[in-house]
C-alpha positions in Angstrom: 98.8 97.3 141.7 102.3 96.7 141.0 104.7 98.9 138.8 107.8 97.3 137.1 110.7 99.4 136.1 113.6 98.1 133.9 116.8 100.1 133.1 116.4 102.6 135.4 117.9 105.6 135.8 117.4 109.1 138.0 115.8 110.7 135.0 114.2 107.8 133.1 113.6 103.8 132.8 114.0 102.0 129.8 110.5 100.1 129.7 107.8 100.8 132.6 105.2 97.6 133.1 101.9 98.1 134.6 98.3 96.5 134.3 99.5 94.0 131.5 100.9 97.1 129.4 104.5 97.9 128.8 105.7 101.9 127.8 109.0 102.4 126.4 110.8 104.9 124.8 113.8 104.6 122.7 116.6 106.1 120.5 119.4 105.0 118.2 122.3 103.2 120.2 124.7 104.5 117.4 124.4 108.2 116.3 126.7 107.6 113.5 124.3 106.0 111.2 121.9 107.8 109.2 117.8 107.6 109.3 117.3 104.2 108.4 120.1 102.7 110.2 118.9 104.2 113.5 115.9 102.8 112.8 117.4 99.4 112.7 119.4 99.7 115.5 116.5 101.1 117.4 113.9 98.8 116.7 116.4 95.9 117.4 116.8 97.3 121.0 113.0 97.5 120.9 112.8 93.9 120.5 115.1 93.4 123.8 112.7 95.8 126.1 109.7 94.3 124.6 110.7 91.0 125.3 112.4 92.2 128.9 108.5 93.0 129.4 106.7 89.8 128.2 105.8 91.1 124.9 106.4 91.2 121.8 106.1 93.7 118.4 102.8 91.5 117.6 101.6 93.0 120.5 101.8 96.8 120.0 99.1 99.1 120.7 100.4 103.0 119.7 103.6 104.0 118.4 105.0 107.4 117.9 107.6 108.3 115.6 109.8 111.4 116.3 111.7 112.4 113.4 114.7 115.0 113.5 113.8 115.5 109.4 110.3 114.6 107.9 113.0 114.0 104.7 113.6 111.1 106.6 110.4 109.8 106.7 110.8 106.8 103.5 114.1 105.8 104.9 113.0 105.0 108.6 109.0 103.5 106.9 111.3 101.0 105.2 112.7 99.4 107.7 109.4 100.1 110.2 107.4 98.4 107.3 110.1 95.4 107.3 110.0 95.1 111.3 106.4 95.0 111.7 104.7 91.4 111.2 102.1 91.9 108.8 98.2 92.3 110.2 99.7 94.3 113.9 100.5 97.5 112.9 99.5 99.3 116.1 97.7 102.6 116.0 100.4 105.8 115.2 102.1 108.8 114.7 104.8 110.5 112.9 106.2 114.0 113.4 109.1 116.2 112.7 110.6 117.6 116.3 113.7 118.6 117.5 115.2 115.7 119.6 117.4 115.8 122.4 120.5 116.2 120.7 121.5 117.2 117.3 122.7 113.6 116.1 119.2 111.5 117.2 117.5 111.2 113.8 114.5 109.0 115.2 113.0 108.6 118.4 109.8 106.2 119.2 107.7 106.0 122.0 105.7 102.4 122.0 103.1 100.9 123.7 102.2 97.3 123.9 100.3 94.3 125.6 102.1 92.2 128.1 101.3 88.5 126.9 103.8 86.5 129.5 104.6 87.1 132.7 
């Protein structure tokens, strides 16, 4: 029963692969951009990991959204809503919390099927 860790680091990896399912958690590469752009920029860096993993965002099973501001919530859906092929929207969450530090607007934790190896 193997475990495969990419990206990591003392405190955390960026993608963890085990029993055909990849976990990953990530936030916005570029604090300077507001709600929707870290959303971009996020889920772009999503697609890396996912792929780093053998999968794919067809292949998501949960997702949950952390957002700094629930105002944000239409800006970061639009571009979730344009990343996300239609017919695999996996199973998820959204909720206001208070992130790590003061410039994160968005945070997402993902899980999803490994289809390559």
């Amino acid at each position: 029963m193997s475990i495969q860790r990419h990206g990591t680091t003392r405190r955390y990896s960026d993608s963890v692969v085990h029993q055909g399912t990849v976990y990953l958690v990530e936030v916005a590469p570029d604090t300077g951009l507001d709600a929707g752009g870290q959303t971009a920029a996020m889920l772009a860096s999503v697609d890396r990991l996912l792929a780093q993993a053998g999968s794919d965002r067809r292949h998501l099973l949960m997702a949950t959204l952390y957002l700094a501001d629930m105002a944000d919530y239409d800006a970061m859906n639009a571009v979730w809503d344009d990343w996300l092929p239609a017919g695999c929207a996996p199973a998820r969450a959204c909720v206001q919390a208070r992130l790590a530090k003061p410039e994160y607007r968005v945070e997402i934790a993902l899980t999803a099927a490994v289809v390559q190896s």
